[in-house]
DSSP file (Angstrom, degrees, kcal/mol; ACC not computed):
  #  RESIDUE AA STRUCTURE BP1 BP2  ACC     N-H-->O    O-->H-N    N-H-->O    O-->H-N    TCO  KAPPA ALPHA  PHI   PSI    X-CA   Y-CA   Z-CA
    1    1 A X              0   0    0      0, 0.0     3,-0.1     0, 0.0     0, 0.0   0.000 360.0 360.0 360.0 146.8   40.9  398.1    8.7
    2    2 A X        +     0   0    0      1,-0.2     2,-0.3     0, 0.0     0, 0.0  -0.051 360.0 128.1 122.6 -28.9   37.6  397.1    7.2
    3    3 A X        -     0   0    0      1,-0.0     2,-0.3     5,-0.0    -1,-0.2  -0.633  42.2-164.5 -93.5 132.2   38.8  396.1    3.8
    4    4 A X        -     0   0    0     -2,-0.3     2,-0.3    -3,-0.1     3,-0.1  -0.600  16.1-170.6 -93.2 143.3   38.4  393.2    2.1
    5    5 A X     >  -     0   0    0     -2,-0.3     4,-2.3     1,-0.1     5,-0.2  -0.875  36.4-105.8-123.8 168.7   40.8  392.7   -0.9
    6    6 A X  H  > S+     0   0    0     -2,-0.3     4,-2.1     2,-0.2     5,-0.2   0.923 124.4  49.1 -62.3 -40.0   40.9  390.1   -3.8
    7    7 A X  H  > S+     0   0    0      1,-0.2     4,-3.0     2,-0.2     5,-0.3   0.895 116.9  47.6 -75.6 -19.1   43.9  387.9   -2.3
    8    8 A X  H  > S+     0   0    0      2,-0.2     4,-1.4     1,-0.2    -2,-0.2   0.964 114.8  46.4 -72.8 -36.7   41.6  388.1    1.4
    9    9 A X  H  X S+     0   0    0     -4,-2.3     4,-3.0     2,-0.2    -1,-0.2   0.868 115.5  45.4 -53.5 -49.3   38.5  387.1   -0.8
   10   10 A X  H  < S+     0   0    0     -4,-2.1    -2,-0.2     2,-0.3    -1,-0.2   0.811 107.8  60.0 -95.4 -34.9   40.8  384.3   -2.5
   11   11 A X  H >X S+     0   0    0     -4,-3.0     4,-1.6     1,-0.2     3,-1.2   0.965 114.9  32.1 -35.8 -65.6   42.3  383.0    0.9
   12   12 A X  H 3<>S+     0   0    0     -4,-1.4     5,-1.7    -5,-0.3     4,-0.4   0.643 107.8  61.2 -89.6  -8.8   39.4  382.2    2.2
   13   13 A X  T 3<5S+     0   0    0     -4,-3.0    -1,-0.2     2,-0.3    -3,-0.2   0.143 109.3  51.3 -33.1  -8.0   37.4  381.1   -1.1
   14   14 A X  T <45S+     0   0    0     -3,-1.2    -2,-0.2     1,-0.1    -3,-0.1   0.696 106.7  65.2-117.5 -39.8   40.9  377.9   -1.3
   15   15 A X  T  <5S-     0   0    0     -4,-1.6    -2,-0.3    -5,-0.2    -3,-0.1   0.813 126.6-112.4 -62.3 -56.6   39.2  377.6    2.9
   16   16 A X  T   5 +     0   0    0     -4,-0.4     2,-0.4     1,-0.2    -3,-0.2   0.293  58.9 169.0  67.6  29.8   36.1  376.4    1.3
   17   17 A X     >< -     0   0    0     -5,-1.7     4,-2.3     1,-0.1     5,-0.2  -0.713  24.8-158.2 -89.3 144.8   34.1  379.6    2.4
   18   18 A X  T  4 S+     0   0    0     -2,-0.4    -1,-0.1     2,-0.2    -5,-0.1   0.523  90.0  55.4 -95.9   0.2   31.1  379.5    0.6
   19   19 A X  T  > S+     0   0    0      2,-0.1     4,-0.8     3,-0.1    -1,-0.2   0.648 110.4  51.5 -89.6 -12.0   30.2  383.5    0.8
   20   20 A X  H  > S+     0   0    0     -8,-0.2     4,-1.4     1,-0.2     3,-0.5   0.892 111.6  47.5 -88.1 -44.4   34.1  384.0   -1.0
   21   21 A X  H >X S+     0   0    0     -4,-2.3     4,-2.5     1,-0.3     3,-0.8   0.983 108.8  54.6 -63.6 -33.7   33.1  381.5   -3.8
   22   22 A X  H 3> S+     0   0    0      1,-0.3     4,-3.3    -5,-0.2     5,-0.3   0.981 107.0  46.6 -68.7 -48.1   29.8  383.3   -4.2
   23   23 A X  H 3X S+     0   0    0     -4,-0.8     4,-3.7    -3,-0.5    -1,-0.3   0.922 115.5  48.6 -50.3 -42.8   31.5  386.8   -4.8
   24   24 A X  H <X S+     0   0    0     -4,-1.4     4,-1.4    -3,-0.8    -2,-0.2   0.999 115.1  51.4 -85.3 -59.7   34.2  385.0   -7.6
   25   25 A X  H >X S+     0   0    0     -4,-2.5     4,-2.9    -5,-0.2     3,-0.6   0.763 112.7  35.7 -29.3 -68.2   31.2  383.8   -8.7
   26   26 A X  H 3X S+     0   0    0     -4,-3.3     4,-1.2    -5,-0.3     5,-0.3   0.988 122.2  51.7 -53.4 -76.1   29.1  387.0   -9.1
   27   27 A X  H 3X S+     0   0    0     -4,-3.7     4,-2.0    -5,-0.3    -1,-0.3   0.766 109.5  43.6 -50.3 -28.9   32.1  388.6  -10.1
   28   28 A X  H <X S+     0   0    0     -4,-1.4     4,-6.4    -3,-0.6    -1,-0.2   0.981 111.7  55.9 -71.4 -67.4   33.1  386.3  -12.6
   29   29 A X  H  < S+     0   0    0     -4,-2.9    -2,-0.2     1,-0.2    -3,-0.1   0.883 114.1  39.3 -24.9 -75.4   29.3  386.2  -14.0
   30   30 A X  H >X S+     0   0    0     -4,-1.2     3,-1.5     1,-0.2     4,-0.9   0.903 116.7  49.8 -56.3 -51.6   29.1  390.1  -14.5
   31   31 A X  H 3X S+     0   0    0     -4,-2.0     4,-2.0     1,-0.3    -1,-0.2   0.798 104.2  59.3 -87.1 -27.0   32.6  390.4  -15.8
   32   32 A X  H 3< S+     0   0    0     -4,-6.4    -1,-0.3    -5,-0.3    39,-0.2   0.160 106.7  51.0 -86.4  29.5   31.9  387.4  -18.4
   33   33 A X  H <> S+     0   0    0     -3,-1.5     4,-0.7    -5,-0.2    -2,-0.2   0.420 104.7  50.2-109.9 -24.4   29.0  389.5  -20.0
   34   34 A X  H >X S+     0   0    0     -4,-0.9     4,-2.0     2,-0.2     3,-0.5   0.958 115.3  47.1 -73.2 -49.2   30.9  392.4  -20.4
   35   35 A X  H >X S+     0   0    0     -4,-2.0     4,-0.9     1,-0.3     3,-0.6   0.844 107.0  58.4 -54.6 -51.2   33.7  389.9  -22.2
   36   36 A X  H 3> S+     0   0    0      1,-0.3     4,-0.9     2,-0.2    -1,-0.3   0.838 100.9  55.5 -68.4 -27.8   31.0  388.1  -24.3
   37   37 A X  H <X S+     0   0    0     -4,-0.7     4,-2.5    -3,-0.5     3,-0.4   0.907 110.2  44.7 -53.9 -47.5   30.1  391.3  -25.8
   38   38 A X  H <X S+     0   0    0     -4,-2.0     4,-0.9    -3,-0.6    -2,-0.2   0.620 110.0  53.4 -89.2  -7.7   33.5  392.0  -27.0
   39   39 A X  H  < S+     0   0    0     -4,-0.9    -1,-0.2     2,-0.2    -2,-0.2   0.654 107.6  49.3 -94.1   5.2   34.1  388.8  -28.2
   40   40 A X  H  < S+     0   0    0     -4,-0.9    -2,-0.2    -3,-0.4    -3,-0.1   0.889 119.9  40.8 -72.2 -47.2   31.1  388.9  -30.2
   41   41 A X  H  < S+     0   0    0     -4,-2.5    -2,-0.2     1,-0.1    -3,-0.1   0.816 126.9  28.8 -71.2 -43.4   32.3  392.2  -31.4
   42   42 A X  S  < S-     0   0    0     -4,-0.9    -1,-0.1    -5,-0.1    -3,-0.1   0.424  86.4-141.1 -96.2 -40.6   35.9  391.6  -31.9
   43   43 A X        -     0   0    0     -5,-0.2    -3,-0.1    -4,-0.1    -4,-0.1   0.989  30.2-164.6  64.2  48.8   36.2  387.7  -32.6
   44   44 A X        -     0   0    0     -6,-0.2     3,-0.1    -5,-0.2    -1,-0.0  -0.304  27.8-148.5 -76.2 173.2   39.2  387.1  -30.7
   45   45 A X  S    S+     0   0    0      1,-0.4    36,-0.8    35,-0.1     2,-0.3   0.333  83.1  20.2 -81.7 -18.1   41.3  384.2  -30.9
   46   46 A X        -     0   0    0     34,-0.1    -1,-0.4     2,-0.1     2,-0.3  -0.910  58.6-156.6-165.6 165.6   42.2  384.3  -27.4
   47   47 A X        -     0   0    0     34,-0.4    36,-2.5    -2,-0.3     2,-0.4  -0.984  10.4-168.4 179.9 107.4   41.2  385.7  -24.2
   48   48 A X  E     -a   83   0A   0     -2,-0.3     2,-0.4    34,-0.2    36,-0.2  -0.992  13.9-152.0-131.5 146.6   43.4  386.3  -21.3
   49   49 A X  E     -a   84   0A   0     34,-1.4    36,-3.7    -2,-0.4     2,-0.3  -0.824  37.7-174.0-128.5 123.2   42.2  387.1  -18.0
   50   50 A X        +     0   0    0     -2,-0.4     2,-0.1    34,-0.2    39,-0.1  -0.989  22.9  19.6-151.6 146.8   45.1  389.1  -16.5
   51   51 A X  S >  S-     0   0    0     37,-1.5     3,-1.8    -2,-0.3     2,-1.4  -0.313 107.8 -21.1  97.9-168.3   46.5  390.8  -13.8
   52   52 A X  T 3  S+     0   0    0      1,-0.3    37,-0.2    37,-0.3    -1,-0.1   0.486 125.4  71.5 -64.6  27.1   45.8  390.4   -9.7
   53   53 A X  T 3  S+     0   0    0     -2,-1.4    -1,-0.3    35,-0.2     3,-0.1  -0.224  77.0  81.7  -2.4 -12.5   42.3  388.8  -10.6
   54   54 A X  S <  S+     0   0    0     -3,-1.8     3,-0.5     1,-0.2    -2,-0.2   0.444  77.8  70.0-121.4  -9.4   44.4  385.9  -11.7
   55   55 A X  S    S+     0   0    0     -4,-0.4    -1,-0.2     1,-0.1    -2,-0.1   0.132  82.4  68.0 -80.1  16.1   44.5  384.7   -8.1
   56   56 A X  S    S+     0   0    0      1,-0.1     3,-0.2    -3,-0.1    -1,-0.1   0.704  85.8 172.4-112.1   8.7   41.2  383.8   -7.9
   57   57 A X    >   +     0   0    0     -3,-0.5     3,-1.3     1,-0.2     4,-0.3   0.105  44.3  10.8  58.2-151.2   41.9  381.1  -10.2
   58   58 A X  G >>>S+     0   0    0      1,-0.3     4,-4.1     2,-0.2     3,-3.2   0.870 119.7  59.5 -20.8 -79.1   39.9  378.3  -11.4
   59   59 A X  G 345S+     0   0    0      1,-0.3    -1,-0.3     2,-0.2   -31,-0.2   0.516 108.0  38.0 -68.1  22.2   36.8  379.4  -10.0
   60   60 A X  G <>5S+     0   0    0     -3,-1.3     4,-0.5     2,-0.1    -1,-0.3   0.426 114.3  58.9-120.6 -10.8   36.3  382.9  -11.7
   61   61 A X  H <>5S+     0   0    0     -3,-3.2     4,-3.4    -4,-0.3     5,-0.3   0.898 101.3  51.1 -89.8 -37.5   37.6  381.5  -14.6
   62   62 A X  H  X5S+     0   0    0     -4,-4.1     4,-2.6     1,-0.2    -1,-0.2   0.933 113.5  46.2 -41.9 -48.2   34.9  378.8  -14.7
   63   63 A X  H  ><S+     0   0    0     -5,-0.6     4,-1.4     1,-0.3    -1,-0.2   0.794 111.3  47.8 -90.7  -8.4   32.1  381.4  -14.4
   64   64 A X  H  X S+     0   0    0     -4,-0.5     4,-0.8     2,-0.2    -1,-0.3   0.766 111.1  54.6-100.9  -6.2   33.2  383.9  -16.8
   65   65 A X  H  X S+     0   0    0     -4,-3.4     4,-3.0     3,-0.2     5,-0.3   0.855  98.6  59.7 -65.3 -28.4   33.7  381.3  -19.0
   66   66 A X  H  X S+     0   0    0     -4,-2.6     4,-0.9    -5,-0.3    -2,-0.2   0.917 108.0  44.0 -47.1 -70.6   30.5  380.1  -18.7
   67   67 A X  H  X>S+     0   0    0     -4,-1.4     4,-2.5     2,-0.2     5,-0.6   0.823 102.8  63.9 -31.2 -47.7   28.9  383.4  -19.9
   68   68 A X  H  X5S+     0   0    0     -4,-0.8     4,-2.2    -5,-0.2    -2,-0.2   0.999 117.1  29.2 -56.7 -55.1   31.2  383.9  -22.6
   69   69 A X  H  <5S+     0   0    0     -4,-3.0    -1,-0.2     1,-0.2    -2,-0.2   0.576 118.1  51.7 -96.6   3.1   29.9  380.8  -24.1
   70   70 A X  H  <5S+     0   0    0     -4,-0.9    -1,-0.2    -5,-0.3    -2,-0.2   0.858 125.6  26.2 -84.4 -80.6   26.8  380.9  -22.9
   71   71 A X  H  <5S+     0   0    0     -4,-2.5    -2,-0.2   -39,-0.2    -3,-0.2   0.649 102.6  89.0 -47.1 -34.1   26.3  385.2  -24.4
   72   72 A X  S  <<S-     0   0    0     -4,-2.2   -35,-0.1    -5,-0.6     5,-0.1  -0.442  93.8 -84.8 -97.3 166.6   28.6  385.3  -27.3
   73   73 A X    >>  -     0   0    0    -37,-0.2     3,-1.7     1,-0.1     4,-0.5  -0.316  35.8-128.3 -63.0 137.0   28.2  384.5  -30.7
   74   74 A X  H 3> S+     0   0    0      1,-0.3     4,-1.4     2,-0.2     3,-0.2   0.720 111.6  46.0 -68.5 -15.6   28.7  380.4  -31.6
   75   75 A X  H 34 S+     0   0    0      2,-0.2    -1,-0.3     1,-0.2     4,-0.2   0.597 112.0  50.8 -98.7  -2.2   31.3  381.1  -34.5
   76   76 A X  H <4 S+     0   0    0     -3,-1.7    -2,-0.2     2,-0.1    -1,-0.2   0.677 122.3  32.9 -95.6  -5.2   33.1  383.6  -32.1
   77   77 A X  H >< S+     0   0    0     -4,-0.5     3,-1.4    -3,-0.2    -2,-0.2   0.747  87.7 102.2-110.4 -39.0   33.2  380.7  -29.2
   78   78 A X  T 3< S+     0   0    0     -4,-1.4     2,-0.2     1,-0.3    -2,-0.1   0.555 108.1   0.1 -52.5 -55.0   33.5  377.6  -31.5
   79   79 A X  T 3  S+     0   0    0     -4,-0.2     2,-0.7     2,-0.1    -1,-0.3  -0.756  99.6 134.0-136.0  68.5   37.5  377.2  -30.8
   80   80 A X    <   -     0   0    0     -3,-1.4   -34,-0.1    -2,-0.2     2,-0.1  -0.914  35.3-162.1-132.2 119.9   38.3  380.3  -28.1
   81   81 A X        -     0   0    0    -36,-0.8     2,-0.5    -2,-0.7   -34,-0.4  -0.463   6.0-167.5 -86.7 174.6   40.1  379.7  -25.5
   82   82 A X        +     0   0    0     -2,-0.1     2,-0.3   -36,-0.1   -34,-0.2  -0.982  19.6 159.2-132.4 172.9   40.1  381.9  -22.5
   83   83 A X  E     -a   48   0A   0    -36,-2.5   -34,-1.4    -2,-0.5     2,-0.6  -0.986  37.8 -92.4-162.3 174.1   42.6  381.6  -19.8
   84   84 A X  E     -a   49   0A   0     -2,-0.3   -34,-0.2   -36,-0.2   -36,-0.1  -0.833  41.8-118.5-117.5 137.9   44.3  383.3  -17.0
   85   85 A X        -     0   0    0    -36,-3.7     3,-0.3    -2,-0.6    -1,-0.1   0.306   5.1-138.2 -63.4 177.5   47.2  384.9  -17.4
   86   86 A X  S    S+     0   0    0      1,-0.2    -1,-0.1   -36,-0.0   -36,-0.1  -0.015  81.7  75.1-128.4  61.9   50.4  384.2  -15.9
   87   87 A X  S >  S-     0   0    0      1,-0.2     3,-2.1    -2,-0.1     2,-0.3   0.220  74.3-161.2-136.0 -25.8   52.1  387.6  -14.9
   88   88 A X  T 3   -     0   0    0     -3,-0.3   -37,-1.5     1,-0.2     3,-0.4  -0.669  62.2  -9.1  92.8-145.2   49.9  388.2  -11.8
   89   89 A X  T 3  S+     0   0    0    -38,-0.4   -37,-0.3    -2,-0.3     4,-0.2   0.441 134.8  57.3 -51.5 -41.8   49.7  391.6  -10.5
   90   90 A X  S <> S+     0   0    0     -3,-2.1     4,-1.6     1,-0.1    -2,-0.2   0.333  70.2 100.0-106.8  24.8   52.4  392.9  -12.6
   91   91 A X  H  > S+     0   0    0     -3,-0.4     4,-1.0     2,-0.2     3,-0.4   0.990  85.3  60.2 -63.6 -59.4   50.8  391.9  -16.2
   92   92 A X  H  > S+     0   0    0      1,-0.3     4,-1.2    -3,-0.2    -1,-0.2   0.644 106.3  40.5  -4.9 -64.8   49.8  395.7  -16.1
   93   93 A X  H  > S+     0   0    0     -4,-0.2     4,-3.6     2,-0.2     5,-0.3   0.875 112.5  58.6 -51.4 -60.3   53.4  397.0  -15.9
   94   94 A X  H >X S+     0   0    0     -4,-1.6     4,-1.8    -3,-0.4     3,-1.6   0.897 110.8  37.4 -59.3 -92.7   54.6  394.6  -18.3
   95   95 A X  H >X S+     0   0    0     -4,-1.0     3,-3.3     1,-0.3     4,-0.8   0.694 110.2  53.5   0.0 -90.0   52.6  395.5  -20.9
   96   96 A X  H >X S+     0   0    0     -4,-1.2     4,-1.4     1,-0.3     3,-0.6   0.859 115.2  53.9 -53.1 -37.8   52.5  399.4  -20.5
   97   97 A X  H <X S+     0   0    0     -4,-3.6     4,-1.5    -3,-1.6    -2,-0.3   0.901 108.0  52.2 -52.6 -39.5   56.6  398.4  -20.6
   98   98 A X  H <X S+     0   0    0     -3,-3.3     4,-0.6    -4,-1.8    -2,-0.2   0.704 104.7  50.3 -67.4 -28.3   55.9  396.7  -23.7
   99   99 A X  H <X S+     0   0    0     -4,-0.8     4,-0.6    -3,-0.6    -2,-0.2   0.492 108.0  50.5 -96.0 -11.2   54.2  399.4  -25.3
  100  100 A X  H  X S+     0   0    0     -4,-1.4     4,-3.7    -5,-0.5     5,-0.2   0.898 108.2  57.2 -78.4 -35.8   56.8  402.1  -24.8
  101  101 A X  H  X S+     0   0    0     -4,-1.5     4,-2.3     2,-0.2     5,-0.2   0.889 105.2  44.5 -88.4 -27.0   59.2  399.9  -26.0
  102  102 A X  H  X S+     0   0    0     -4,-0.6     4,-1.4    -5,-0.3    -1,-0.2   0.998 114.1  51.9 -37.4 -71.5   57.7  399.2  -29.2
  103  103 A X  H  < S+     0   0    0     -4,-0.6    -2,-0.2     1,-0.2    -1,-0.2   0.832 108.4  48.6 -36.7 -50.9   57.0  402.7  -29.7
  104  104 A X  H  < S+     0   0    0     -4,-3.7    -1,-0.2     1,-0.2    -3,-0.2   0.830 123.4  33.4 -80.5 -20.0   60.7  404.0  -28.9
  105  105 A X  H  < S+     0   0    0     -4,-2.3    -1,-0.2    -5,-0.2    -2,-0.2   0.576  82.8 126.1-117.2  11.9   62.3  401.3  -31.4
  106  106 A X     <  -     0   0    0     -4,-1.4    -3,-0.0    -5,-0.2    -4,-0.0  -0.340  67.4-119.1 -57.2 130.7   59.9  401.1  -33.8
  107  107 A X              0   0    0      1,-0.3    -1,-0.0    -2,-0.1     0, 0.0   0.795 360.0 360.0 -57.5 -79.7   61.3  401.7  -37.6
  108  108 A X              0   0    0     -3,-0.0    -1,-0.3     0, 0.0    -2,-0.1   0.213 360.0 360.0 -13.7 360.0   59.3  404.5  -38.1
């Protein structure tokens, strides 16, 4: 008892509470500075926001875009999208499934 988790955050943030938006905010904010740095560095073509983070929707996505294009370089922003992925909670899994299996059938 005592603990707050992202889907308790994200319930009540869809309620209209304005102390949950403020956290997706804040969270969003900090975590879209670390991301504008690596897209600065990196140049991606895309940006996917993934894994149980991806239920806080709309409004986390908003503020970490907002940084990204706000922080990052203008030729690394000019056409990038970001988005949130669409795997959930289990993008994590998938993936690390994805890289084993590369690995085991790979010609090499």
């Amino acid at each position: 008892a005592g603990k707050l988790s992202a889907a308790d955050v994200a319930v009540a943030a869809a309620a209209g509470d304005a102390t949950s938006l403020d956290l997706i905010r804040e969270g969003g904010n900090r975590t879209g500075q670390v991301i504008a740095s690596l897209v600065s560095f990196f140049n991606p073509g895309l940006v996917v926001i993934g894994g149980g983070v991806t239920g806080l929707g709309h409004t986390l996505l908003a503020a970490l875009r907002t940084q990204v294009y706000r922080q990052s370089l203008p030729l690394a922003t000019g056409n990038l999208p970001i988005v949130l992925g669409e795997l959930g909670p289990t993008a994590g899994v998938i993936g690390a499934a994805r890289l084993i299996s590369d690995h085991l059938f790979s010609p090499a």
